[in-house]
Steps between C-alpha positions, in 0.01 A plus 500: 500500500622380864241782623229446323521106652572656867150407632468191329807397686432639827107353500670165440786486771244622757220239365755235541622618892139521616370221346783319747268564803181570334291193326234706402369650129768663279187767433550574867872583461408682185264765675686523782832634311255708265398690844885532627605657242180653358517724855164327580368370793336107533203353680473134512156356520482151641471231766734483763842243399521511132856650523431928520746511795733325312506604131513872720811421711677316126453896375649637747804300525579446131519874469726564807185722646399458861215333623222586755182303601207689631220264640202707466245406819183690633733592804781659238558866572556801295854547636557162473560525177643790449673596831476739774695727750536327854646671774827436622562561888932449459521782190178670646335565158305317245661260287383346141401132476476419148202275403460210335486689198886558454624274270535467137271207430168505741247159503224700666329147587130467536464883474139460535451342824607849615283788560457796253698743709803279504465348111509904410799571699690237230301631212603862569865387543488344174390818306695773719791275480575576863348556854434824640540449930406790718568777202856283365502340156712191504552363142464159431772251369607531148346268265172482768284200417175356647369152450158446648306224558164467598201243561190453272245714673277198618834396744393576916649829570554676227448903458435573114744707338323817399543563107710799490754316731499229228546730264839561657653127343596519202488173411283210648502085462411194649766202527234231581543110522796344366487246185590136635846490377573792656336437881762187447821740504347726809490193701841424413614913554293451861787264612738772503482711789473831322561518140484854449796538708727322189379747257782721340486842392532511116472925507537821737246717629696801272514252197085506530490866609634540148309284313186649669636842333582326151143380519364833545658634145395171291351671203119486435328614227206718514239269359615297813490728736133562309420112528544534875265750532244395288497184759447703794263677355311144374439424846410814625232480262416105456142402665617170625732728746413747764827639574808491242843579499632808649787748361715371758384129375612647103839597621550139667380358157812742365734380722454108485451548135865632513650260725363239311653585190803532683443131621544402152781696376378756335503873506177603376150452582291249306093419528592173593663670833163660602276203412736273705491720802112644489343225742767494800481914458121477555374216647440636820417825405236470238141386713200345347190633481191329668362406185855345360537299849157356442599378160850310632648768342874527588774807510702283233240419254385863510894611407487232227209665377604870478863380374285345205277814432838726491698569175891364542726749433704427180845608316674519851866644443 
C-alpha cells in the first residue's frame, strides 16, 4: 500500500520545498513535475519576471540535479551551447570544451531571441540525447532536462520558433501574473538575497531515474491507449485547426498521462489522466486555422470541444 502512495508522497515533499522559493501557481509546480518525471521537455510562455528562472533553479535543487542557465541572444553560437574542440598550444592537440548544455537541469532562457541555427543546435541535443563534435558522440547527463522560456512573438527581437521545433516540448504553459495575495509574499521572498539557494533536496537524481522507469510500466488499458488516439486523430481532422497533433505529440500525451497518474498514487491509467494533461501536451502544437483565428477562436476551446464530441472510455480495470 506504501507503493501505491509513493508519488503522492514524493509530489507533496517537493511541492512543499519549492513552494519555499517559488510564490507562484501550484498548477505551475504541478506541470513542471509532470514533465520531470514524464521524460518531457517544458517551454514557458510569458513576460519577462514572473518567476521562470526561479521555479527552474527550485527543480533543480530539490532533486539534487545540477543546474545550467543558457541565455539565448541573436549573438549565441552553435558551439556555445553545445561545445567545441579548441586548440591547445601546451598539449599540442585539440581539447573538448563542454557547452552550456552539460548539466542535468538546462533553463534555455529566451530561446527565441536566438537565431534558427543556434535554437536547432539545443533542439537536436534534446532528441539525440547528446552532441556529436567533429565525428564524437558525447552523451548527455543522466536525467537530461530542458526548461525553455520564450517571449510572446510581438516582443522586439524575437525569431519564431518553427513548428516542428515546438513539437520537440512535450509539455507547454504559461505562469502569468500573480493573484494579490501572492505578489505580497514575492515581495517579502525579494528581501532575501537568493532564496533558491535555501532549497533542500527532498530526492536523488537515481531515486527519479527510477521513478521515470516505474512510470514507463504503469498499466494502461487498451481503450486508453484507443482514447489517445482517437484525440490525435480529432485534430488532425477538426476544421477549426490546420495542423494537429503529431505521433510524437500522442506519445507525449502517453507519457504525461502516466506521470500524472503517478502524481496521484496510482498505478494505472485513468481518463481523468489524459483529460488533465491534453491542453499543456498541445497548446503549442495544435495551430488555428485562418478562419478559427477570425472567429476568436482559441487552441483551448477547440480541445474542449473535441474532448466533448469523444466517447470516455468506461469499465477501466
Amino acid at each position: 500500500m506504501a507503493e501505491e502512495h509513493h508519488g503522492k508522497i514524493l509530489t507533496d515533499k517537493l511541492n512543499l520545498e519549492i513552494s519555499k522559493a517559488f510564490a507562484g501557481k501550484t498548477e505551475s509546480i504541478r506541470l513542471l513535475l509532470l514533465a520531470l518525471f514524464g521524460e518531457l521537455h517544458v517551454l514557458i510562455e510569458d513576460i519577462p519576471g514572473v518567476g521562470k528562472t526561479t521555479l527552474a533553479k527550485c527543480l533543480a535543487a530539490c532533486c539534487g540535479m545540477e543546474f545550467g542557465r543558457i541565455q539565448f541572444t541573436p549573438d549565441l553560437l552553435p558551439g556555445d551551447i553545445t561545445g567545441m574542440n579548441i586548440w591547445d598550444p601546451v598539449k599540442r592537440e585539440f581539447i573538448f570544451k563542454e557547452g552550456g548544455i552539460m548539466h542535468q537541469v538546462i533553463l534555455a532562457d529566451e530561446i527565441n531571441r536566438a537565431t534558427a541555427r543556434t535554437q536547432a543546435a539545443l533542439l537536436e541535443a534534446m532528441e539525440e540525447e547528446g552532441v556529436t563534435i567533429d565525428g564524437r558522440t558525447i552523451p548527455l547527463p543522466p536525467n537530461f532536462m530542458v526548461i525553455a522560456t520564450q517571449n510572446p512573438t510581438e516582443f522586439t527581437g524575437t525569431f519564431t520558433l518553427p513548428e516542428a521545433q515546438l513539437d520537440r516540448f512535450g509539455i507547454s504553459f504559461s505562469l502569468g501574473y500573480p493573484e494579490r495575495e501572492v505578489e505580497k509574499r514575492i515581495l517579502d521572498l525579494s528581501r532575501k538575497t537568493n532564496p533558491a539557494s535555501e532549497i533542500e533536496a527532498v530526492t536523488t537524481p537515481g531515486e527519479i531515474k527510477a521513478i521515470q522507469e516505474e512510470i514507463r510500466k504503469i498499466h494502461a488499458e487498451p481503450s486508453i491507449k484507443d482514447y489517445i488516439i482517437n484525440i490525435a486523430e480529432a485534430t488532425r481532422n477538426d476544421e477549426n485547426l490546420r495542423l494537429g497533433l503529431s505521433p510524437r505529440g500522442a506519445q507525449h500525451l502517453f507519457r504525461a498521462a502516466g506521470a500524472s497518474a503517478f502524481l496521484e498514487g496510482r498505478d494505472y491509467l485513468i481518463p481523468e489522466d489524459v483529460m488533465n494533461t491534453v491542453y499543456p501536451v498541445c497548446r503549442h502544437r495544435l495551430l488555428l486555422s485562418p478562419g478559427a483565428a477570425y472567429r476568436n477562436m482559441t487552441t483551448l476551446k477547440v480541445i474542449e470541444e473535441i474532448l466533448s464530441r469523444l466517447h470516455l472510455p468506461s469499465g477501466i480495470n
